[in-house]
C-alpha positions in Angstrom: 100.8 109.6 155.1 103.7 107.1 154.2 106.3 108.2 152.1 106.8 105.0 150.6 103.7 103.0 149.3 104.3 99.2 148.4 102.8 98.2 145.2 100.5 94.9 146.8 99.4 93.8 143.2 102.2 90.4 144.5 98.9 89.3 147.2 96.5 88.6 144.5 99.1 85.6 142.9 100.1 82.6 144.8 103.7 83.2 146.8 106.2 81.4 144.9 109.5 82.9 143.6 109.1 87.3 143.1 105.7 87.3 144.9 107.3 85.1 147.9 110.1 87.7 148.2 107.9 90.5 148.2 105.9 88.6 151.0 108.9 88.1 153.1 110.7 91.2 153.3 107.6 92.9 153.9 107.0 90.7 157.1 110.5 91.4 157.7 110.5 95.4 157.0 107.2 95.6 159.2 109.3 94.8 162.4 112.2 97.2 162.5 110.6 100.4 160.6 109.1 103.3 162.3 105.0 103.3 162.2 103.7 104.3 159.0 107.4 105.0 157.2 106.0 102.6 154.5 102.7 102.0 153.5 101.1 99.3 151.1 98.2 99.9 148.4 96.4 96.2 148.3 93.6 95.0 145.7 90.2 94.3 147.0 90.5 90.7 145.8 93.9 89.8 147.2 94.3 86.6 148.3 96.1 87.9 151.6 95.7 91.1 153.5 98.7 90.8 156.0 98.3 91.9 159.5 100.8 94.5 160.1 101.7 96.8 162.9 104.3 99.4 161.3 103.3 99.0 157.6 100.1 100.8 156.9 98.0 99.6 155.2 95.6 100.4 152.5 92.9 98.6 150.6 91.5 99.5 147.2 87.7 99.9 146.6 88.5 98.0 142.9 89.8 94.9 142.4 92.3 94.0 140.3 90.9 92.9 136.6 94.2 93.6 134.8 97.6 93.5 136.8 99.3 96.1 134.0 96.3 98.1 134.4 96.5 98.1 138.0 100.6 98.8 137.9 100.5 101.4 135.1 97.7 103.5 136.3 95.9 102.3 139.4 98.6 102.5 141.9 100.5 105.3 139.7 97.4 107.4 140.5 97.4 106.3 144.4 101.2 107.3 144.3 100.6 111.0 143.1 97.2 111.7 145.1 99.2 110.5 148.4 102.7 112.2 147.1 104.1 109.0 147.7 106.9 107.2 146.3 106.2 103.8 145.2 108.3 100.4 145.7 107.6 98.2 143.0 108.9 93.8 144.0 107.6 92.3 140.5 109.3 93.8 137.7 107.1 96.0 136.6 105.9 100.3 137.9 103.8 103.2 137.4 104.5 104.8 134.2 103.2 108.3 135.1 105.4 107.9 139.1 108.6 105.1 138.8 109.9 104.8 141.8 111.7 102.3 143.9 111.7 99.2 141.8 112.7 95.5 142.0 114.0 94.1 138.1 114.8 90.5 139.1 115.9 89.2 135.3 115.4 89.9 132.1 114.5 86.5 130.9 112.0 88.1 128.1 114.6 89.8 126.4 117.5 87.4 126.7 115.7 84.2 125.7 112.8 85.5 123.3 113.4 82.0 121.3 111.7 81.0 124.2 108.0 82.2 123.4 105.6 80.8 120.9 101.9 82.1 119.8 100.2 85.0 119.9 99.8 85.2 123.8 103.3 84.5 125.0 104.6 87.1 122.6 102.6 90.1 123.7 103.5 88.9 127.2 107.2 89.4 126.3 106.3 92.2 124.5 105.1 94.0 127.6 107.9 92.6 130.0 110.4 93.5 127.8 108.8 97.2 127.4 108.8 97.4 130.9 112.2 96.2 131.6 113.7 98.6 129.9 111.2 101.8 131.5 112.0 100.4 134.7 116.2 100.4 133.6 115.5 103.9 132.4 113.4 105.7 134.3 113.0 104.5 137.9 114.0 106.0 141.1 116.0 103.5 142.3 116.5 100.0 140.3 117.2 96.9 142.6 117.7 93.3 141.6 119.1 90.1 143.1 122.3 88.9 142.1 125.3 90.7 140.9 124.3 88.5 137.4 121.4 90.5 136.9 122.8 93.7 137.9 125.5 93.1 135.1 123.4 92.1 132.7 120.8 94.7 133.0 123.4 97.5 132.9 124.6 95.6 129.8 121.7 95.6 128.1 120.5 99.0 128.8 123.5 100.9 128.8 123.2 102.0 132.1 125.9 102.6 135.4 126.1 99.3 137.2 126.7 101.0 140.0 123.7 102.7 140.5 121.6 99.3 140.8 121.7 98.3 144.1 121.3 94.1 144.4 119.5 92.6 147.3 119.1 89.1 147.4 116.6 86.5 148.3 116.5 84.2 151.6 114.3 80.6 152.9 113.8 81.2 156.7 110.4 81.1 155.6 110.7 77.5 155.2 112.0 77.0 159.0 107.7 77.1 160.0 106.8 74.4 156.8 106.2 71.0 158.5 107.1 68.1 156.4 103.8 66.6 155.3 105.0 62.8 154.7 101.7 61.7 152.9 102.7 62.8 149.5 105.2 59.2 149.5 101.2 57.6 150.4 100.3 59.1 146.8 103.5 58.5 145.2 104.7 55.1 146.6 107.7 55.0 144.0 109.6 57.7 146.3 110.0 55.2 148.8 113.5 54.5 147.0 115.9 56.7 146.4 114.9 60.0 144.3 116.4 62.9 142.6 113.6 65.9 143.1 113.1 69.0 140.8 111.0 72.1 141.5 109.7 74.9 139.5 107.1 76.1 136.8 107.0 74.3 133.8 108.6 76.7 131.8 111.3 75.9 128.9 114.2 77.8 131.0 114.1 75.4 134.0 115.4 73.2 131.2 113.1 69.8 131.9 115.0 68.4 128.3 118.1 67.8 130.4 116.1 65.6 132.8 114.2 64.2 130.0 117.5 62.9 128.1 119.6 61.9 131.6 116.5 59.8 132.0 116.1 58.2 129.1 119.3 57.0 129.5 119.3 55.8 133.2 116.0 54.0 133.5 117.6 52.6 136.8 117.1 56.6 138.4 113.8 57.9 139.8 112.8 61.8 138.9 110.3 63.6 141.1 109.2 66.8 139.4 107.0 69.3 141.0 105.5 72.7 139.1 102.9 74.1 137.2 102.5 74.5 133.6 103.1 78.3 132.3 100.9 78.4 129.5 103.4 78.0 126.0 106.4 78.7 128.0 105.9 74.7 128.4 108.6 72.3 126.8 107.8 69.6 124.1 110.2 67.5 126.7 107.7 67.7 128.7 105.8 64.8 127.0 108.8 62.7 127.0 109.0 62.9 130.6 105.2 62.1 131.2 105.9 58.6 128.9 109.0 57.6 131.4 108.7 55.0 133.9 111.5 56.7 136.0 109.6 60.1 136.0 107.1 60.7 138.4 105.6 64.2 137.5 103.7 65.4 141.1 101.9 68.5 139.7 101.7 71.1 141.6 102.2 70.3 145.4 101.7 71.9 149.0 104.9 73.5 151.0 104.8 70.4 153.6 104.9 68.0 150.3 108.2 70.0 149.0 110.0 70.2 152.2 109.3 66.0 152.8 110.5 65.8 149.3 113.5 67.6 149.8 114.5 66.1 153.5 114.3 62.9 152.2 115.7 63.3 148.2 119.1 61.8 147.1 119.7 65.5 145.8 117.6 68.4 144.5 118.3 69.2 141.1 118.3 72.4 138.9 119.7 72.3 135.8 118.2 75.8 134.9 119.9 77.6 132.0 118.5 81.0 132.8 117.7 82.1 136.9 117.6 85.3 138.5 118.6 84.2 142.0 116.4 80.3 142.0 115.7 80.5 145.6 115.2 76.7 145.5 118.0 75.0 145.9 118.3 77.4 148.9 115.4 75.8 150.3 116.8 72.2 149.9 120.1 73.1 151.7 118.2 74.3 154.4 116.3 70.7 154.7 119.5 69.2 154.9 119.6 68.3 151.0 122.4 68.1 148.6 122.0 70.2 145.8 122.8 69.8 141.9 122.7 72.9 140.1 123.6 74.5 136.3 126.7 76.2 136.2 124.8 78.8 134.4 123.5 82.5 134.9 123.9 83.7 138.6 124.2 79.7 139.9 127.3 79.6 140.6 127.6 83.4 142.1 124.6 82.3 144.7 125.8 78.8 145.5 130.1 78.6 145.1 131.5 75.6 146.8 128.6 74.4 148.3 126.8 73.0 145.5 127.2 70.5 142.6 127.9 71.8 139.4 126.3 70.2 136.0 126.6 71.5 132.1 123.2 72.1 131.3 123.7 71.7 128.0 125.3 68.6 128.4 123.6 65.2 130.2 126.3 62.8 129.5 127.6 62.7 133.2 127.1 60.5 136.1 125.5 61.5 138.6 125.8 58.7 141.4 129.6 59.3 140.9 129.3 63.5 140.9 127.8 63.5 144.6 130.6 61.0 145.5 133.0 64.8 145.0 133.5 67.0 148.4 131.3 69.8 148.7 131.4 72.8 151.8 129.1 72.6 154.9 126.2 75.4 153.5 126.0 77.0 157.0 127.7 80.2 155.5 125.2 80.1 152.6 121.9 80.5 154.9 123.2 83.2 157.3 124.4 85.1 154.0 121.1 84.7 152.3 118.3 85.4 154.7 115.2 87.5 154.3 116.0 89.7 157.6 119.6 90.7 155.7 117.8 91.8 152.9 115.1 93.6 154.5 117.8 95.2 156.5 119.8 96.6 153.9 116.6 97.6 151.9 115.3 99.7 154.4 119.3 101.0 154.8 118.8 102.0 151.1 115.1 103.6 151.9 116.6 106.0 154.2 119.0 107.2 152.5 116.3 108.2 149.7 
């Protein structure tokens, strides 16, 4: 039996953002561990059962109906009938067996202006309960920029330097072919284009597009990303009544990566990220990248990006990308899925 067991709970969502990190640096861990030094515990209904050769892997007779329930108590119980520790990637663990886990932000308990209604609340409610378990009580806590790790030891009162920060990468982008169609369906970005990615939620901070637009009707915004139920921003109906806004809804891989080879910049103007893998992405398509110079931003991306207040709209942008920026070569061999799975599986031995 493995003495690490990967909570798989991440295959049952699509793989965007913590689920696509979890995704990766298991692909990536499977290749340079020992047979069966990990294992992972995968719902019936997941909507990917990877083929591995060193991970083992098992899959649950139960699908998953509740992903708390299955995290709390489903995989806690698989943990201490296997003697296992777990490895949680999505914020969240085992209440009765916290082991190894992954706290990427604390956006629930930093922005709680943030949620409206009934349903959001209990939501942040339960992230914010299990933030701070997590803080207190697992075996190891991880996260993904040296932002977070401040902040978390901040807020819980607990030794920065016993959270260990691994950060995200993009080679998974190097396979993605560009699929050049989505300029068929959207023949407006056949001129020059500023692209945005991300959920809908009120922390990407859409009201900075929505009032930069408004005042340069000459500018074309593409903007791709699903809604997140009441997270969504009232700006959000301001940018579906511009003629300069071309909301894309939510759009394949090969769609993003022909956006982004071919956008006058990709934009973030985010006032709350974890890591924002990205504009990552984008300077690996050869993009220029506008970003916040908020949260862990300007930690990730230093000289190599371009900054914006994101609080603050009145700027130029045509005239900001005329500034100097550094080639982003450094940038992608620093921040690459194989370094983190490398160093993660460092850390496992050691425990």
């Amino acid at each position: 039996m493995p003495k690490f067991i990967i909570n798989g709970d991440f295959l049952c969502r699509n793989l965007t953002g913590i689920e696509r990190f979890a995704y990766e640096i298991c692909i990536r861990l499977d290749k340079i561990i020992p047979k069966d030094f990990i294992g992972i515990f995968i719902p019936k209904n997941a909507k990917i059962i990877p083929s591995f050769e060193n991970i083992k892997i098992f899959v649950s007779k139960k699908n998953i109906k509740s992903f708390p329930r299955w995290s709390l108590f489903n995989y806690g119980f698989f943990l201490i009938k296997n003697n296992a520790i777990g490895i949680d990637f999505s914020n969240t663990c085992s209440l009765i067996k916290p082991g190894i886990v992954f706290l990427h932000d604390i956006y629930c308990k930093v922005y709680p202006e943030d949620f409206k209604g009934l349903r959001d609340n209990l939501v942040r409610f339960y992230s914010c309960y299990m933030y701070r378990f997590v803080a207190k009580h697992s075996k190891k806590l991880l996260t993904v920029s040296n932002y977070s790790k401040h902040q978390i030891a901040s807020t819980y009162k607990i030794d920065e330097d016993s959270i260990c920060v691994i950060p995200n990468g993009w080679e998974h982008f190097e396979s993605i072919q560009p699929d050049m169609a989505i300029f068929e369906k959207f023949p407006k970005l056949n001129n020059e284009y500023y692209f945005s990615l991300g959920s809908l939620s009120k922390r990407k901070n859409l009201k900075w597009i929505a009032d930069y637009a408004v005042k340069h009707q000459d500018e074309i915004f593409a903007i791709s990303g699903k809604m997140l139920s009441g997270l969504v921003p009232i700006e959000l109906e301001i940018l579906k009544k511009l003629d300069n806004v071309i909301l894309l809804g939510y759009i394949s891989d090969g769609e993003v990566k022909a956006l982004m080879e071919n956008c006058k910049a990709f934009i973030l103007p985010s006032y709350y990220e974890g890591f924002g893998i990205p504009p990552l992405e984008a300077l690996s398509c050869g993009a220029k990248i506008i970003v916040s110079n908020a949260a862990c931003l300007p930690e990730i991306y230093g000289n190599f990006a371009y900054y914006i207040d994101p609080n603050n709209p009145n700027i130029d942008l045509k005239e900001l990308l005329k500034k100097n920026v550094e080639c982003p070569d450094f940038l992608l061999k620093k921040y690459t899925y194989s370094n983190a799975a490398q160093s993660f599986y460092e850390l496992l031995k050691k425990i």
